[in-house]
DRENKOLGU-884631 format. One record per residue (C-alpha): z, x, y negated; residue number from 0; residue in one letter. Coordinates in pm, whole numbers, plus 32768, in hexadecimal, padded with zeros to 4 digits. Example, Ala and Ser with C-alpha at 12.3 -4.5 7.8 and 13.67 -1.06 7.14 Angstrom:
# residues 2
@Z 830C; X 84CE; Y 81C2; pos 0; code A
@Z 82CA; X 8557; Y 806A; pos 1; code S
END
This chain:
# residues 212
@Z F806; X D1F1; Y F019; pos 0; code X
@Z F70A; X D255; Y F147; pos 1; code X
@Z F5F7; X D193; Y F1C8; pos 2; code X
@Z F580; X D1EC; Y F328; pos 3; code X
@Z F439; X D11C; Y F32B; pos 4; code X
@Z F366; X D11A; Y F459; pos 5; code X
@Z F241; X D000; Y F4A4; pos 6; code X
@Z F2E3; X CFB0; Y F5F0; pos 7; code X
@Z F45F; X CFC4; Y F613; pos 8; code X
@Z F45E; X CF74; Y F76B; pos 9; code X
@Z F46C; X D0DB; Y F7F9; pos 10; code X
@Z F577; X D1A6; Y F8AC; pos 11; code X
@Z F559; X D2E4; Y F7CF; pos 12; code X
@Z F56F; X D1FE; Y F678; pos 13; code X
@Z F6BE; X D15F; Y F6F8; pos 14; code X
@Z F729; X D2D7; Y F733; pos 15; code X
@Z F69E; X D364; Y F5DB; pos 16; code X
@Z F791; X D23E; Y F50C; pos 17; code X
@Z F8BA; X D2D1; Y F5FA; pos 18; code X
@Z F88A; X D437; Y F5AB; pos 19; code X
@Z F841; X D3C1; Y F406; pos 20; code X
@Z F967; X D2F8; Y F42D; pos 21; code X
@Z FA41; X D421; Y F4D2; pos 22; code X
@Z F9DB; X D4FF; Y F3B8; pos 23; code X
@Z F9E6; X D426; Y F2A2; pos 24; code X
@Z FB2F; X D362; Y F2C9; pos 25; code X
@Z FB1B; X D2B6; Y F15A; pos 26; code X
@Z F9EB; X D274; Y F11A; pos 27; code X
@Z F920; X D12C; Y F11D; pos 28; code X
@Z F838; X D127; Y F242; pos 29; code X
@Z F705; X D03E; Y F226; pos 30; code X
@Z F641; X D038; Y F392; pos 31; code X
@Z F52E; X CF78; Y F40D; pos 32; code X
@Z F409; X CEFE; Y F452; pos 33; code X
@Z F485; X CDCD; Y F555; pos 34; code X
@Z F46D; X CC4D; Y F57E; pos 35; code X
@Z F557; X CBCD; Y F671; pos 36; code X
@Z F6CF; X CB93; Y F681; pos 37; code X
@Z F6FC; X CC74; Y F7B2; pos 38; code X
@Z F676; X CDBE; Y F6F6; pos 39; code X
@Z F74C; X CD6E; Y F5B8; pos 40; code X
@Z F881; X CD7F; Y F688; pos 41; code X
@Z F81F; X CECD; Y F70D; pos 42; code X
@Z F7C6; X CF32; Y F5D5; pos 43; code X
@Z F8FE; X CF13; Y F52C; pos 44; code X
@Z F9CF; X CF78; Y F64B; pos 45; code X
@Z F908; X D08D; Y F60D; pos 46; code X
@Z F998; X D0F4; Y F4D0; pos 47; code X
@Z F898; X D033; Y F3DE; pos 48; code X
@Z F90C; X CF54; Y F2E2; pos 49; code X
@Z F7DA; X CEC8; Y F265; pos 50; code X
@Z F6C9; X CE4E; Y F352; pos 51; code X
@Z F559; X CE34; Y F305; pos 52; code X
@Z F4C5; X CCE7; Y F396; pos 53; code X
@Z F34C; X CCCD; Y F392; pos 54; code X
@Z F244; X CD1E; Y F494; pos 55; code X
@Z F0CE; X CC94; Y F434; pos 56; code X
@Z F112; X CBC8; Y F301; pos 57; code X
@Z F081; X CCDE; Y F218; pos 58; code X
@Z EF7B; X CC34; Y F163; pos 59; code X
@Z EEC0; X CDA2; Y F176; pos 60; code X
@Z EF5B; X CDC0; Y F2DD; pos 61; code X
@Z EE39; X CD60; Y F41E; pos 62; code X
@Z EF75; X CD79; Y F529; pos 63; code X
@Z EF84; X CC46; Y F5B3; pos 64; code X
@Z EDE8; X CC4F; Y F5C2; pos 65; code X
@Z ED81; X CD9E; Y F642; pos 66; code X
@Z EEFC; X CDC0; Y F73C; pos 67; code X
@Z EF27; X CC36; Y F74B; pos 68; code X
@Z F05E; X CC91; Y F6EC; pos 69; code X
@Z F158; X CBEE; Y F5ED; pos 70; code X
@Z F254; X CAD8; Y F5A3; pos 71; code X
@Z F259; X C9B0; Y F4A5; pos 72; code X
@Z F307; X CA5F; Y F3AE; pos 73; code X
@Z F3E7; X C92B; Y F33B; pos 74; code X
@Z F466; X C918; Y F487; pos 75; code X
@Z F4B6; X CA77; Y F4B6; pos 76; code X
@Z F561; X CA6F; Y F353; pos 77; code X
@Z F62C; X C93B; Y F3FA; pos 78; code X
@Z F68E; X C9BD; Y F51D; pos 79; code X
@Z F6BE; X CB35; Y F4A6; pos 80; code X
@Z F7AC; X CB00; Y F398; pos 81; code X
@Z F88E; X CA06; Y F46F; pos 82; code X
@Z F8C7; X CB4C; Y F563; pos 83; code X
@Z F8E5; X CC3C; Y F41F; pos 84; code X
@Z FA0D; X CB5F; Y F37F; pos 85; code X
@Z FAEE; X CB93; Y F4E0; pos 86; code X
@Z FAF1; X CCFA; Y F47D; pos 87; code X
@Z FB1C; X CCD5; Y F2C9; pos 88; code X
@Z F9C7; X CD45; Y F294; pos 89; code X
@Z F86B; X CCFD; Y F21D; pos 90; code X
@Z F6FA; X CCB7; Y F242; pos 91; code X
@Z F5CD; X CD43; Y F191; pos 92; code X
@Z F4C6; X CC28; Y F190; pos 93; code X
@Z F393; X CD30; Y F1B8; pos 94; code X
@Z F262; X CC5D; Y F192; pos 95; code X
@Z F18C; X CAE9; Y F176; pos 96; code X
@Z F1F7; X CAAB; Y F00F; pos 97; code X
@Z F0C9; X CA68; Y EF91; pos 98; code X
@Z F15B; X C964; Y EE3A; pos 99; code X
@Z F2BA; X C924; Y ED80; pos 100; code X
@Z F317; X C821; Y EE75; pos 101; code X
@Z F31E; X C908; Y EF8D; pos 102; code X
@Z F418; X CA01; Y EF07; pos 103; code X
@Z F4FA; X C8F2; Y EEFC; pos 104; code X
@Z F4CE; X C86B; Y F058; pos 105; code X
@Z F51F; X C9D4; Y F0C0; pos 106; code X
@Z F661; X C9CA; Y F01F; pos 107; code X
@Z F6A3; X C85D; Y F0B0; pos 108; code X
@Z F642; X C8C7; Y F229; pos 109; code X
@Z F76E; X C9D4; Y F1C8; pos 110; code X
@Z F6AF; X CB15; Y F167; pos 111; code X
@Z F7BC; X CBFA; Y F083; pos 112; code X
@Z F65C; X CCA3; Y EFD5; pos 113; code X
@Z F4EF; X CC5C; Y EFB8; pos 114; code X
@Z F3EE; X CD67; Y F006; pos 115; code X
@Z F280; X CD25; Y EEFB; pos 116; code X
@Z F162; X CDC5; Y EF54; pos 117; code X
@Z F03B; X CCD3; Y EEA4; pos 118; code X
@Z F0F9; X CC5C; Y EDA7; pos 119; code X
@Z F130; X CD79; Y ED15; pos 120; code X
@Z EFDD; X CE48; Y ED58; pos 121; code X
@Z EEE7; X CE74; Y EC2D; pos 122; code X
@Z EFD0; X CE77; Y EB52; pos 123; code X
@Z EFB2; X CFA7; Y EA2C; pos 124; code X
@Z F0EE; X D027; Y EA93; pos 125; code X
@Z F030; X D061; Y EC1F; pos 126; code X
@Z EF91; X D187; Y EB6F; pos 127; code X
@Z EE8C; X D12C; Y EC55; pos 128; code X
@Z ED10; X D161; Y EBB9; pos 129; code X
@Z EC48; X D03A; Y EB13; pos 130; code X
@Z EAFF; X CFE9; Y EBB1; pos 131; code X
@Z EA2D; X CF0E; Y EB19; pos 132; code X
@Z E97E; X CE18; Y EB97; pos 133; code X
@Z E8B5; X CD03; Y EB45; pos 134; code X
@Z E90D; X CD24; Y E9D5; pos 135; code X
@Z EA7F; X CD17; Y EA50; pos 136; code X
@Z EB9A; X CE1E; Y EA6C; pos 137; code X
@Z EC32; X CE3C; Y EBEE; pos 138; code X
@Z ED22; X CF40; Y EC98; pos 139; code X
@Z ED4D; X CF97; Y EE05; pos 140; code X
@Z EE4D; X CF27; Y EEE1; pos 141; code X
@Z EE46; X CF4E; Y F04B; pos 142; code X
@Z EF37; X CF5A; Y F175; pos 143; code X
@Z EFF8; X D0BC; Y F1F0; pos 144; code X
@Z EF42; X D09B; Y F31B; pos 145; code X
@Z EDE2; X D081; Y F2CF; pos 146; code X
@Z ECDC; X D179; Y F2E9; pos 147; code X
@Z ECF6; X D1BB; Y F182; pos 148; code X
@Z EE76; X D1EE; Y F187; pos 149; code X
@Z EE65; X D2DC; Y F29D; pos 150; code X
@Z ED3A; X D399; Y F24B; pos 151; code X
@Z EDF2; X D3CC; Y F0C9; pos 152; code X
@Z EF26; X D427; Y F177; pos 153; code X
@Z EECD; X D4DA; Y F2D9; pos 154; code X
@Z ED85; X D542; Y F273; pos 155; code X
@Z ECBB; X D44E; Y F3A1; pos 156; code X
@Z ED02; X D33B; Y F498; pos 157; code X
@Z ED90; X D3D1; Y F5A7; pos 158; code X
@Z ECAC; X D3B6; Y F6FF; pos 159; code X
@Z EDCE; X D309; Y F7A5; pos 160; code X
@Z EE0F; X D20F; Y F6A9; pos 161; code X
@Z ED18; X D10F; Y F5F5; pos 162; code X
@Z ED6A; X D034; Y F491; pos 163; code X
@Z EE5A; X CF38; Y F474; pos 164; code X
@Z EE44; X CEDD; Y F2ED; pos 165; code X
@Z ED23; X CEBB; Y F1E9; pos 166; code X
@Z ECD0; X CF2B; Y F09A; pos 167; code X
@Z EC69; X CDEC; Y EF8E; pos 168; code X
@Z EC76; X CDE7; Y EE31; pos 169; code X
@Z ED2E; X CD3D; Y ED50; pos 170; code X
@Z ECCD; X CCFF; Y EC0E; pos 171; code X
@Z EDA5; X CDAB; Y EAFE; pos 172; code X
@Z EED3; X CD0C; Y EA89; pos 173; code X
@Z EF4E; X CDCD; Y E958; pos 174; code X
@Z F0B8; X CE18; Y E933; pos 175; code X
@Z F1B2; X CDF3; Y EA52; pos 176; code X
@Z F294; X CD56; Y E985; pos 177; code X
@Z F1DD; X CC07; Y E945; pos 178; code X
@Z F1E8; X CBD3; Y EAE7; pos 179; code X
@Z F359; X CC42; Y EADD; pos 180; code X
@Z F39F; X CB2E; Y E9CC; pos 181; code X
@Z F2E4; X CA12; Y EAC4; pos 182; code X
@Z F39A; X CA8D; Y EBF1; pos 183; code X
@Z F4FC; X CA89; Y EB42; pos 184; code X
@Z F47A; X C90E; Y EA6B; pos 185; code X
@Z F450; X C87D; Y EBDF; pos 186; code X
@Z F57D; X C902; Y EC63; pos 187; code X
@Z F649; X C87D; Y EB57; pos 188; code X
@Z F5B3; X C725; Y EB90; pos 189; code X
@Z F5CE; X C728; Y ED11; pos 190; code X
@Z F73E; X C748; Y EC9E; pos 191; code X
@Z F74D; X C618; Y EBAB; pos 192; code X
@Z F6DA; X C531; Y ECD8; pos 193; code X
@Z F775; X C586; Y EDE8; pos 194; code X
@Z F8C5; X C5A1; Y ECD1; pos 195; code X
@Z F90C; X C71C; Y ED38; pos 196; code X
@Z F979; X C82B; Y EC50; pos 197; code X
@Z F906; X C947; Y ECEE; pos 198; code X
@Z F7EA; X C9D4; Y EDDF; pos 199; code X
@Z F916; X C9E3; Y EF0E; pos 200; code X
@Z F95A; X C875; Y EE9B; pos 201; code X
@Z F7D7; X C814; Y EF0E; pos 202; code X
@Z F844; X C849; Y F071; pos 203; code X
@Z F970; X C780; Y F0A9; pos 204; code X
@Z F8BC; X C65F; Y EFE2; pos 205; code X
@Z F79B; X C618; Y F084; pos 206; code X
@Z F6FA; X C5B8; Y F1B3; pos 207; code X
@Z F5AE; X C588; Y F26F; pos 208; code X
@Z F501; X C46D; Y F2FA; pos 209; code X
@Z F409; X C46C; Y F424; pos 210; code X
@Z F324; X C345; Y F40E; pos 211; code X
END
């Protein structure tokens, strides 16, 4: 399995890069994104991906949509995304805006094949990230790939060209992964019971949304 993951997907020389991965890598899974609209998923997958990654700006550590004033309600993109994916067999990556239970579901009833979890899953021991403590309380880290922090860890500084698009928060600490894991899967199973599905692929073909 390779994932070619880019902030914006909507570039020439990305398009080209999934060719030439999917040239020399004829069985492998390819997972490529970031894009939002139905358009880009096509190309995409005629590309060679199998696996798109939907998502620009709904990072709750991501400042997109407010320092580019760029983005796209991810729900809709989900939506419209994943009816273009299913022409072709294959599958969306929900990357971003679940910020409860609830919302991993509605991810998999818009048609997403996988959910991507950033803040759900930060500060958790299994992170590895540091405690700092804080107001007699126990927080970790968590902050977007393309924040200052990320990029000065990573490239060493902010390039002069670019600025931040993400933050760093903390979270306070939230002991063993596991715990989380057991919530996520508890919520899943009862999205299941009322919507009378007996899988996670079941959630999309039995529900619906309503606009009021």
């Amino acid at each position: 399995m390779i994932c070619i993951d880019v902030a914006n997907g909507y570039r020439e020389v990305f398009l080209d890069f999934v060719k030439r991965v999917r040239e020399s890598f004829s069985d492998h899974i390819i997972i490529a994104g970031n894009v939002a609209t139905r358009e880009m998923t096509e190309a995409l997958i005629l590309a060679g991906a199998d696996v798109v990654k939907v998502g620009i700006g709904p990072g709750s550590v991501c400042t997109t949509r407010k320092v580019a004033g760029v983005g796209y309600p991810q729900l809709s993109a989900v939506i419209e995304c994943s009816e273009e994916v299913k022409k072709y067999n294959g599958f969306v990556v929900s990357d971003g805006g679940v910020k409860i239970t609830g919302d991993i579901s509605k991810a998999f009833a818009a048609g997403a094949g996988f959910v991507m979890l950033g803040s759900l899953l930060a500060a958790h021991k299994e992170s590895m990230a540091p405690i700092i403590r804080k107001d007699n309380k126990n927080y970790r880290e968590l902050y977007g790939m393309s924040s200052t922090k990320a990029m000065t860890k990573h490239y060493g500084e902010v390039a002069d060209y670019r600025t931040s698009e993400g933050k760093s928060i903390l979270v306070e600490d939230r002991g063993p992964v596991k715990n989380t894991v057991n919530e996520i899967l508890g919520a899943l199973r009862s999205t299941c019971t009322y919507i009378n599905s007996k899988n996670i692929g079941e959630i999309y073909q039995n529900s619906s949304f309503i606009i009021l």
